[in-house]
Structure formats: C-alpha cells, structure tokens
C-alpha positions as CSV (number, residue, x, y, z in Angstrom):
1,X,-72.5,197.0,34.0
2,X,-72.8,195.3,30.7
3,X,-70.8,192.2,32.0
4,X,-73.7,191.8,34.6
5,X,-76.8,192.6,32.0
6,X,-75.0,189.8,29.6
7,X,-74.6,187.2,31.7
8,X,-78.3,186.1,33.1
9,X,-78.6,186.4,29.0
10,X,-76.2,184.0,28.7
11,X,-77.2,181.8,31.5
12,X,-80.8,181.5,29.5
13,X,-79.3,180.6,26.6
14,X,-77.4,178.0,27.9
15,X,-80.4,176.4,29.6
16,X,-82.5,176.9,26.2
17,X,-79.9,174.7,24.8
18,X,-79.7,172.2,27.1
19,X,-83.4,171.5,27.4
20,X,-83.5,170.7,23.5
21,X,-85.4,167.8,22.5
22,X,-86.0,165.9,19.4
23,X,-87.3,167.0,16.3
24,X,-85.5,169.0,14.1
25,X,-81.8,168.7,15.4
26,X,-82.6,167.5,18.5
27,X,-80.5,164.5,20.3
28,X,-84.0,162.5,21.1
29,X,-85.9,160.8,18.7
30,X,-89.4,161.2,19.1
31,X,-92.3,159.2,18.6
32,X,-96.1,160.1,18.5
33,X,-99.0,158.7,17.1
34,X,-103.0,159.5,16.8
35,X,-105.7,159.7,19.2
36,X,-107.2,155.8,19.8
37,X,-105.8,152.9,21.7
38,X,-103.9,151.0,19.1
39,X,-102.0,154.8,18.3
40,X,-101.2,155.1,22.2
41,X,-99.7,151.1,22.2
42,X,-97.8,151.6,19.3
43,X,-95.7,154.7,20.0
44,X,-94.6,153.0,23.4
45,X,-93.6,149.6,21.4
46,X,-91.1,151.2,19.5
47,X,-89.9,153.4,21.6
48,X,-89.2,150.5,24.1
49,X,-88.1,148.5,21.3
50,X,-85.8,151.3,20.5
51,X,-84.3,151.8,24.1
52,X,-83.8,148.2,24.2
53,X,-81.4,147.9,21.5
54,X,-79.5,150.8,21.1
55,X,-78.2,153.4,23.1
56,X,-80.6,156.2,21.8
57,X,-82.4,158.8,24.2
58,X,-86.1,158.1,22.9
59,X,-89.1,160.0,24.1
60,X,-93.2,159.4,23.4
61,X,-95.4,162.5,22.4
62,X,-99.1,160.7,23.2
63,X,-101.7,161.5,20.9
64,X,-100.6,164.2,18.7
65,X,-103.6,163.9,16.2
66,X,-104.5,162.2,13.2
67,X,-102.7,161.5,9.8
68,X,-102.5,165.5,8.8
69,X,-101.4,166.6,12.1
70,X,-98.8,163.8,12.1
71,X,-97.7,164.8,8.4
72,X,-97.6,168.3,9.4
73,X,-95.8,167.7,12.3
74,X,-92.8,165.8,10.6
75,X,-92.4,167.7,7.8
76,X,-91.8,170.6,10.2
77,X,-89.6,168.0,12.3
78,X,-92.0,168.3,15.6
79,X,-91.6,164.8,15.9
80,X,-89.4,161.9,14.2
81,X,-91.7,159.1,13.8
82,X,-95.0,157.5,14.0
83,X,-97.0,154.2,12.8
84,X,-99.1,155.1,9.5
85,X,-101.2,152.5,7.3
86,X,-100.3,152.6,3.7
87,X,-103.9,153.0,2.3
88,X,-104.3,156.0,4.6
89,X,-101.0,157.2,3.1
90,X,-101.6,156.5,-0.1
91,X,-105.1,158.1,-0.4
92,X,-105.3,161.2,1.9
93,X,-101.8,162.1,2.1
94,X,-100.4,161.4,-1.4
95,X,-103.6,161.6,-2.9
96,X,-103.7,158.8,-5.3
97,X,-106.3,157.0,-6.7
98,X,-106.9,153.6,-5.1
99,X,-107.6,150.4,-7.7
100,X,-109.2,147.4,-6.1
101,X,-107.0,145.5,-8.2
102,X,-103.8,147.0,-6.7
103,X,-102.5,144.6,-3.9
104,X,-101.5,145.3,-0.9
105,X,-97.6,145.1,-1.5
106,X,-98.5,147.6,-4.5
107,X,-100.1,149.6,-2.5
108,X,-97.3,150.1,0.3
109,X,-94.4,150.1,-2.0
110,X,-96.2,152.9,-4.5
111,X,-96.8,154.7,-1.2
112,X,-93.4,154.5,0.2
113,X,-92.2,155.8,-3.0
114,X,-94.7,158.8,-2.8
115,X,-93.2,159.8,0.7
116,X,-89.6,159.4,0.0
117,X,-89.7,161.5,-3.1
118,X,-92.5,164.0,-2.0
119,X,-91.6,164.7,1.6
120,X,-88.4,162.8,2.8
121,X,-89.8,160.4,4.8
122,X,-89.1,156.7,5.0
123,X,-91.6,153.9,5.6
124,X,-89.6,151.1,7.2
125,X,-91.2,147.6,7.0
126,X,-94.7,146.5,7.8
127,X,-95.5,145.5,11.4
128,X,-97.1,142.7,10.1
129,X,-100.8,143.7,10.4
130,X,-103.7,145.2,8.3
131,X,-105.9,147.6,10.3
132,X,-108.6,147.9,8.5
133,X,-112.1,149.4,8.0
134,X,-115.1,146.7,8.7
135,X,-119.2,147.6,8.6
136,X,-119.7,146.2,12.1
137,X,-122.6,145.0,13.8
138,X,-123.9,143.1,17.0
139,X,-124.9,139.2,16.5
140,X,-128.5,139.8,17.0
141,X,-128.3,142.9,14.1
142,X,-126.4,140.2,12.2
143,X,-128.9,137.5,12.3
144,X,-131.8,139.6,12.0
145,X,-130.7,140.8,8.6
146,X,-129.5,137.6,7.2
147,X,-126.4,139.5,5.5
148,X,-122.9,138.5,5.0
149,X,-121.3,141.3,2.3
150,X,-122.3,144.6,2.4
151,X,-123.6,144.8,-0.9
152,X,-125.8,142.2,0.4
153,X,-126.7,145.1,3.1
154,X,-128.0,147.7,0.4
155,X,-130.4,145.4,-0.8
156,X,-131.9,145.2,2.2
157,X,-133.0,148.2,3.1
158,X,-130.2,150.0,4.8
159,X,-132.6,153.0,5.3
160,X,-133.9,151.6,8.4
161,X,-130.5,151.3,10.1
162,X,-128.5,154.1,12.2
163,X,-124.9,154.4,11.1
164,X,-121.9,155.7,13.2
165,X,-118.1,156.5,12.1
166,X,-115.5,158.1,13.8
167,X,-115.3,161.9,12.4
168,X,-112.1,161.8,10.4
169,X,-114.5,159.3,8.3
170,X,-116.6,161.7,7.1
171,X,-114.2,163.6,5.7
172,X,-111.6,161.0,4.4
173,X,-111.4,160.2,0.5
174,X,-111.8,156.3,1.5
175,X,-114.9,157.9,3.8
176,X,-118.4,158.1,3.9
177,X,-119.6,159.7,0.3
178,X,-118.0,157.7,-2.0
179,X,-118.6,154.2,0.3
180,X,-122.2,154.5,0.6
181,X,-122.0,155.9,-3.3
182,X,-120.2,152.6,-4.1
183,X,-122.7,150.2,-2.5
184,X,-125.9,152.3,-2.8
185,X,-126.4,152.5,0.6
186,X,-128.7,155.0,2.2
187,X,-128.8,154.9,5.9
188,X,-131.8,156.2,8.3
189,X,-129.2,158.5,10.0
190,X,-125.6,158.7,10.6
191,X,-124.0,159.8,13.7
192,X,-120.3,161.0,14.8
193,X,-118.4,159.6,17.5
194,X,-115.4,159.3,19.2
195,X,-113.6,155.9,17.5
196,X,-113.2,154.9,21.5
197,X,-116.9,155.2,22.4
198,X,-118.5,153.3,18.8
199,X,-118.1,150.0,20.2
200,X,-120.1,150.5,23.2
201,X,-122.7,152.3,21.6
202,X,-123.0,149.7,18.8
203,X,-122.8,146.8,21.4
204,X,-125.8,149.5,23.4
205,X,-127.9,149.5,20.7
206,X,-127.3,153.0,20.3
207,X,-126.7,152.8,16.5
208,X,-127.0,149.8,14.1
209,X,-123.7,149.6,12.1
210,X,-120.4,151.1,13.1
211,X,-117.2,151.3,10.9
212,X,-114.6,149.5,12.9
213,X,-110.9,148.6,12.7
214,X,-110.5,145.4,12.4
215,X,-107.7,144.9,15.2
216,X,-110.2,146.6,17.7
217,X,-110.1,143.8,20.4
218,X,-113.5,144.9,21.1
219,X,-115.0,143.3,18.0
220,X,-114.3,139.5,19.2
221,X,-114.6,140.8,22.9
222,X,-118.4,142.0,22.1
223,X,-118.8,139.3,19.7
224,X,-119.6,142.0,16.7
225,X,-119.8,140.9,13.2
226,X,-118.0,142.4,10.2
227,X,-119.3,142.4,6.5
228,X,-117.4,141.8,3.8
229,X,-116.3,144.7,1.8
230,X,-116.7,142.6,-1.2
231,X,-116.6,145.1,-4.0
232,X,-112.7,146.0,-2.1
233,X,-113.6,149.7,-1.7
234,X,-111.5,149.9,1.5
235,X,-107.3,149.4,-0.2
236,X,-105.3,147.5,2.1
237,X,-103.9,148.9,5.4
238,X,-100.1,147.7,5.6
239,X,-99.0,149.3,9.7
240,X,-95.7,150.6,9.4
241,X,-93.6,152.7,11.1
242,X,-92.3,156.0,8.8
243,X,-89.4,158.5,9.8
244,X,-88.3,161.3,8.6
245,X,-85.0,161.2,6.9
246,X,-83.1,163.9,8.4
247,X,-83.7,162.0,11.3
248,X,-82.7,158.3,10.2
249,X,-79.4,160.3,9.4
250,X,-78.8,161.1,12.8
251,X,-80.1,158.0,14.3
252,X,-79.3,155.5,12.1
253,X,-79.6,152.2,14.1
254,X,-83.1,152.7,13.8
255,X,-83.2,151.4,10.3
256,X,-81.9,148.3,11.1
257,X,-83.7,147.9,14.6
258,X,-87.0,148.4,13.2
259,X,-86.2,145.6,10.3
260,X,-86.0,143.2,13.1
261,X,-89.6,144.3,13.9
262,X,-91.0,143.3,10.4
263,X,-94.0,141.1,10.5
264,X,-93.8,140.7,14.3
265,X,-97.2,141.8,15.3
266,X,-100.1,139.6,13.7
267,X,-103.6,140.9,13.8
268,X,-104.6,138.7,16.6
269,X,-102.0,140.1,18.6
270,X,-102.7,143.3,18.3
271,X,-106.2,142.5,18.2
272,X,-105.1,141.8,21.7
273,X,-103.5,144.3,23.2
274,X,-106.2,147.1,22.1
275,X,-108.5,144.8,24.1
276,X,-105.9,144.7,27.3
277,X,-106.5,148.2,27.1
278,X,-109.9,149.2,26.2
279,X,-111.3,146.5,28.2
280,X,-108.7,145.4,31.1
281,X,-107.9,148.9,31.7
282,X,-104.3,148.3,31.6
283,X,-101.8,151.0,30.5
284,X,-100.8,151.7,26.9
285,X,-97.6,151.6,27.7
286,X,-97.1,148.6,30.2
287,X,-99.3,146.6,27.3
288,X,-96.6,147.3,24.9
289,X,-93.6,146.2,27.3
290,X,-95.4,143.1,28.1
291,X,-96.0,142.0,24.2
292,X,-92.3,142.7,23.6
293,X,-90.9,140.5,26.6
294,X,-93.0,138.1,25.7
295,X,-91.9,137.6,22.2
296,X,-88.0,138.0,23.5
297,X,-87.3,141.1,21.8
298,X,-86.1,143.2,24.8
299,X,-85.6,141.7,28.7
C-alpha cells in the first residue's frame, strides 16, 4: 500500500524537476525587460544573439515591469538578465546623486560598480546607445513658441501648455518635481499616460509637450521636436545589458558573447526598429532577428 501512495508522489516530483526553468538554478537563462517597445525588441535581440552563438537554452519573459520589478526580480533570480540605462541605475536604483558634470562613462562605470558590490549583478558593455529623456513637441507647437532649450521654455510662459509623462515619471528621482523645480516651469496641467500612447496624443494635439525617449522612432516619424535639456538635469542613459552573477557563473559564454555586442546598436538604429514596430506593426521579435542578420551577427 505505501509503495502505491509513494509513487504518483514521486512521479510529481520528477515532472516538477523536469519542467525547471531559469532563474535561480535553472538550466535556461532568461531574459525580460519593461513594458514599451524598445523593452520588448531588446529582450528578443539578445536572446537570438545568444542562441546564435552558443549552445545555451535561452527563453524571453515579455514585459515583466519597470526598473524595480526587474531589480526585484533578479535579486530573487526570477530572471537572469535584462537591458537597463545607467542613469536609471544610478539614480533610482543605487540612489546616488547625479552631477551634470559627471560624464557619461563616469556615470556607467560608478553605476556598474554600485551593482556589483551592492547586489551581484554585472553590467556588460554598452549597446552603443543613449535613450534618453527629451521635452517633445509637434513642429507647429515648436514654431509657435520660438524655443530651442527648455529654459528658454520657462520663460515663456509654460503655464499655458498641457504636459504629459509616462507614470513612472512622476515618481522617479530624475522625474517631474525636481525637473520642473530646476527650470521653473509651471505647466497648465499635467497628465499620465501610457509611454506607448504619448506620441499620438502629442502628435493629436491632445497635450502640448510630452517627455519622450529619444530612440522613440516616432519622434522623426511625426516630425516632433526635442528641446535641449541645457542645464544637463537628465544624466546620461548608457543601454546595457546587466546579469546577475550567479548566473554568468553558470552561463559563462555570455560574457564574452555580449562583448561582441558592444556599441553595435546606434541611436538611429534603434531609433529604427521602435518605429518598425510602433508604426509598421511588425513583431518585436522578428524586428530584432532582422537587425541582427543584417549586421552579420547571426545567419
């Protein structure tokens, strides 16, 4: 009797074990990023990338949420690895206090410093772009206020305008309060919305001014205009993929893959492929297959 009560026990167990993933001990590595289009691409880039050149099982968690999700989520080995930008890591994660005078190699190697000693986790080289935050705005906005920089903007009455952001920004430390603190700006209203749905409402005339990234392919694709952030509130945004260490250990050919990845992707490129997305419809992950072939790093 207790050999037949045992052994649908240990038929589940064995199952359990055989359906383990990544994470923590796990024999896949896996990937996620955060919830907009440039998140979805990337996750699929390196896991092709990956696949292509080594012999790794590699698997894509879409959309996992944004920077404290992820950092929750690999400190508790959930997933292995995702694409992070070093002022976001830097500010909101390590909490440090940006100087406009740092530069942007400061910046990434103080912040990849932070994570190694803080949490174990390993920022590999920089994709080769800078996502960063712009004050956007349609041509006609543009023209009609006769502004360049956006301290140029908050002399000129910003109170009539109707602001948007995404609504992480908000609550971020390089966010709403202390921007429109450090440029005096004063806005009519300010709304929240979904970072996918700004540009259409900006390009609408739904609102005046969004904050964009700067590889959103919808900026050139609407033919928005950015300010310059000329008092360098915003630090720089270095995209880089980070990975926990525990699991570089196991997968170690990652390491070296992802070197050969380092300043692959300019900003017009991936400028790009947002805008393949967003705007062509096509498929995150196809998009990111295509940009790799293309370049000759997988067949």
């Amino acid at each position: 009797m207790l050999k037949k009560t045992l052994l649908p026990i240990l038929l589940l167990m064995l199952i359990i074990a055989g359906c383990g993933g990544g994470g923590a001990g796990g024999d896949t590595l896996v990937i996620s990023g955060k919830k907009w289009t440039e998140q979805y691409i990337l996750p699929h880039l390196m896991a092709e990338y990956i696949k292509g050149n080594t012999d790794y099982d590699v698997q894509v968690k879409e959309g996992l949420g944004e920077v404290d999700v992820l950092t929750k989520a690999m400190e508790s080995g959930d997933i292995d690895m995702y694409v992070e930008y070093s002022g976001t890591g830097y500010l909101a994660v390590l909490k440090e206090k940006y100087n406009p005078d740092q530069s942007p190699e400061e910046v990434y190697e103080a912040t990849k410093k932070g994570y190694k000693e803080e949490k174990d986790i390993v920022w590999l080289p920089p994709l080769g772009f800078e996502n960063n935050y712009g004050l956007a705005m349609t041509e006609e906005t543009y023209n009609q206020l006769g502004v360049k920089t956006t301290s140029e903007l908050a002399k000129k009455k910003s109170d009539d305008l109707v602001f948007a952001a995404p609504p992480e920004f908000y609550e971020r430390p390089d966010g709403y309060d202390p921007y429109v603190k450090t440029y005096d700006l004063n806005f009519k209203s300010k709304e929240s919305l979904d970072p996918n749905l700004m540009y259409n409402a900006v390009k609408d005339g739904e609102v005046d001014l969004i904050t964009a990234f700067t590889t959103d392919g919808r900026i050139e694709r609407f033919n928005l205009k950015v300010l310059e952030d000329d008092k360098n509130f915003f630090p720089p945004y270095y995209a880089a993929p980070v990975i926990r260490q525990e699991a570089l250990d196991k997968f170690p050919e990652v390491e070296k893959v992802m070197k050969n990845l380092e300043g692959k992707i300019s900003s017009e490129e991936m400028a790009e492929m947002n805008a393949n997305v967003d705007i062509d419809n096509e498929d995150p992950q196809q998009v990111a297959i295509d940009f790799l072939k293309q370049k000759g790093l997988i067949d």
